[in-house]
N, C-alpha and C positions, 0 to 999 in steps of 0.2 A: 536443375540440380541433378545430379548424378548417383548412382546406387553409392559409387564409393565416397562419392562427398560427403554423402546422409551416412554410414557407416561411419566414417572419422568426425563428422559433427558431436554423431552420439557418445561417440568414447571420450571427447571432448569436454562437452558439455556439465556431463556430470562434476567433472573434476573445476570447475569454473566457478560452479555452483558453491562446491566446498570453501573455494578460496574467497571468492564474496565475503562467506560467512565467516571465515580465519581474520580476513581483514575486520568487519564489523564488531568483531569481537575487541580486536586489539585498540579498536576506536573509541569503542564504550567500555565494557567489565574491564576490558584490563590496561585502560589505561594508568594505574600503579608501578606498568610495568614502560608505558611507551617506546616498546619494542622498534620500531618503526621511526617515530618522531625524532628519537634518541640516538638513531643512528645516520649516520653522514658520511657521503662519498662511497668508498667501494665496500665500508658498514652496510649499508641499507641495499645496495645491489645484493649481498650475501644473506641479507635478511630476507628479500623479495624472491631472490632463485629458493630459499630454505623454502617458502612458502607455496611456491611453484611445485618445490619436488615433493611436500607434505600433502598437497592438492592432487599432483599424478596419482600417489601410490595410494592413496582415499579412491581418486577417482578407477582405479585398475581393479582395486575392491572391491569396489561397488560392481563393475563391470564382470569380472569375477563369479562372484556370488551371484549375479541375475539378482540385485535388490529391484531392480524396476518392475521385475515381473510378479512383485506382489500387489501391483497395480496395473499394472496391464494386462493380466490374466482375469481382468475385472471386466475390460473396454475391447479385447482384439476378436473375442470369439463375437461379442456382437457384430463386427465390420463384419468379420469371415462369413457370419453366418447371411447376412444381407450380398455378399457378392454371391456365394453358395445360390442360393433362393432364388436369384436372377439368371445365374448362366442355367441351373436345371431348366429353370420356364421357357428361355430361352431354347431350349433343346427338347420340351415337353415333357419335361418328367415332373415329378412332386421331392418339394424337400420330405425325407425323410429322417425326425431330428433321433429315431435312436439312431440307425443306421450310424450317422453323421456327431454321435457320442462318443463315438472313436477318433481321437484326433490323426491318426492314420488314414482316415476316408477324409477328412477336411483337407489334411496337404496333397490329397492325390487331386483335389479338382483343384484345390488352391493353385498349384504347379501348372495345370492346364491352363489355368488363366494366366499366371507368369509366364507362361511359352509365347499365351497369344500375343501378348505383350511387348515381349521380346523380337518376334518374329513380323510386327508389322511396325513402320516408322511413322505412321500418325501415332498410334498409341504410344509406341515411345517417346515421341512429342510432349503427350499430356502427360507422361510420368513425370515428370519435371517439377509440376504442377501439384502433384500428391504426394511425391517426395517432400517438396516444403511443406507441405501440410503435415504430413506425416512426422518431419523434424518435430515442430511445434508442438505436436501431439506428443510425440517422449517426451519432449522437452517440459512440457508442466508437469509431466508426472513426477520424471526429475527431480524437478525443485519441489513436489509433493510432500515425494519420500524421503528427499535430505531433509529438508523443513522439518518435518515430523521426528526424525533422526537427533537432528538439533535441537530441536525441542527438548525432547526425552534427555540426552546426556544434560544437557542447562538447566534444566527443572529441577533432575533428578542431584547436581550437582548443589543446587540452590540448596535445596531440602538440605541434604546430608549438613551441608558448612552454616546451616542458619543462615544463610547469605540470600537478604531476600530482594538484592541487586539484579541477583541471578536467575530468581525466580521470575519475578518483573518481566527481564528482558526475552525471559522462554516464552511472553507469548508472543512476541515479535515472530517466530518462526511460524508459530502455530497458528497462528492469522494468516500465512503466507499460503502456509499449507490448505490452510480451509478453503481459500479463494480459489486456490489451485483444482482444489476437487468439485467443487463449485462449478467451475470452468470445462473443468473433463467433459461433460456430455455434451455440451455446444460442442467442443471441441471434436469430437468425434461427430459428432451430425454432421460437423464439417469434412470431417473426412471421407465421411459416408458420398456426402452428395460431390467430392471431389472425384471420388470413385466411379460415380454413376456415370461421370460424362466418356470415362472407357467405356461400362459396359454398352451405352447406350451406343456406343461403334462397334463394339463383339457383335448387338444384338440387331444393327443393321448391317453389318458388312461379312461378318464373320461367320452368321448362323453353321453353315453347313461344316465350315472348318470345328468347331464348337462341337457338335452333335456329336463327330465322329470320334474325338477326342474321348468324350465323354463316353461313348458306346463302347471305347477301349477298357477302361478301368473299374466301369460300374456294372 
């Protein structure tokens, strides 16, 4: 998989998420309305693009705003901080975590390591490999934070209309969501050890290249 495949996956994805749950919606709570079933022929093509385009601009929102990264600002400084801790050893030095309480000092080795990357075609081999992983990895956070999103409007909607249709089906979401967080830290473990198998070629092939990088900025 490709840097820009996993970039357009991610802008994707979110809004996929949404329309799932547009669709679910119309299947269960509101079917009074059968938006969908009700419609026929170039009806339902105009109802399905309506929900396509309600789905985009949710999902642009969401991309927008950085709603992911109130979940990922939970999970990425752990990765960063286990590649960090490896190229320093790697180069003989000590993690230093105030130093590295700057997220200015984390993108300057982070970057080092995306050169080395960039600049040798095994390792871009195995980005391939971490990119999927990595997909996977937003991707439940994703349906984390809509799940939880959905939840809250459903619940909060239940409540208000005494409608306890709509309470009920909130915790459809919120079961999603739980599983989802549930799941985060394997899922990162997994990313973690997708990781190691670069460094573990920085840290036999690369060392010297590594060092001096590193002797640049630190």
């Amino acid at each position: 998989m490709t840097q820009s495949q996993q970039q357009s996956y991610r802008l994707f994805i979110p809004g996929v998420v949404v329309l799932l749950y547009v669709f679910a919606l119309d299947k269960t709570l509101l079917t009074s309305y059968k938006i969908i079933e009700n419609s026929i022929g170039d009806e339902r093509t105009i109802v399905y693009s309506t929900y396509v385009i309600i789905a985009s601009i949710i999902g642009a929102i969401y991309m927008i705003f950085k709603v992911r990264f109130a979940v990922w600002d939970m999970y990425l400084p752990v990765v960063q901080r286990h590649i960090i801790h490896r190229l320093l050893t790697f180069a003989g030095r000590k993690y230093d975590s105030l130093y590295f309480a700057d997220i200015k000092n984390v993108k300057k080795v982070m970057n080092v390591f995306y050169q080395l990357i960039d600049n040798d075609n095994s390792l871009t081999t195995r980005s391939n490999t971490v990119r999927l992983n990595g997909l996977v990895w937003t991707s439940i956070m994703d349906l984390a934070v809509i799940s939880l999103v959905v939840f809250g409007v459903v619940f909060t909607y239940g409540l208000v209309t005494l409608n306890s249709d709509f309470v009920l089906w909130s915790y459809f979401p919120s079961l999603i969501a739980l599983l989802c967080l549930i799941t985060l830290p394997v899922i990162t473990n997994s990313h973690i050890e997708a990781g190691d198998k670069q460094l573990d070629y920085i840290g036999q092939h690369m060392k010297n290249e590594l060092t001096i990088k590193l002797n640049e900025i630190l």
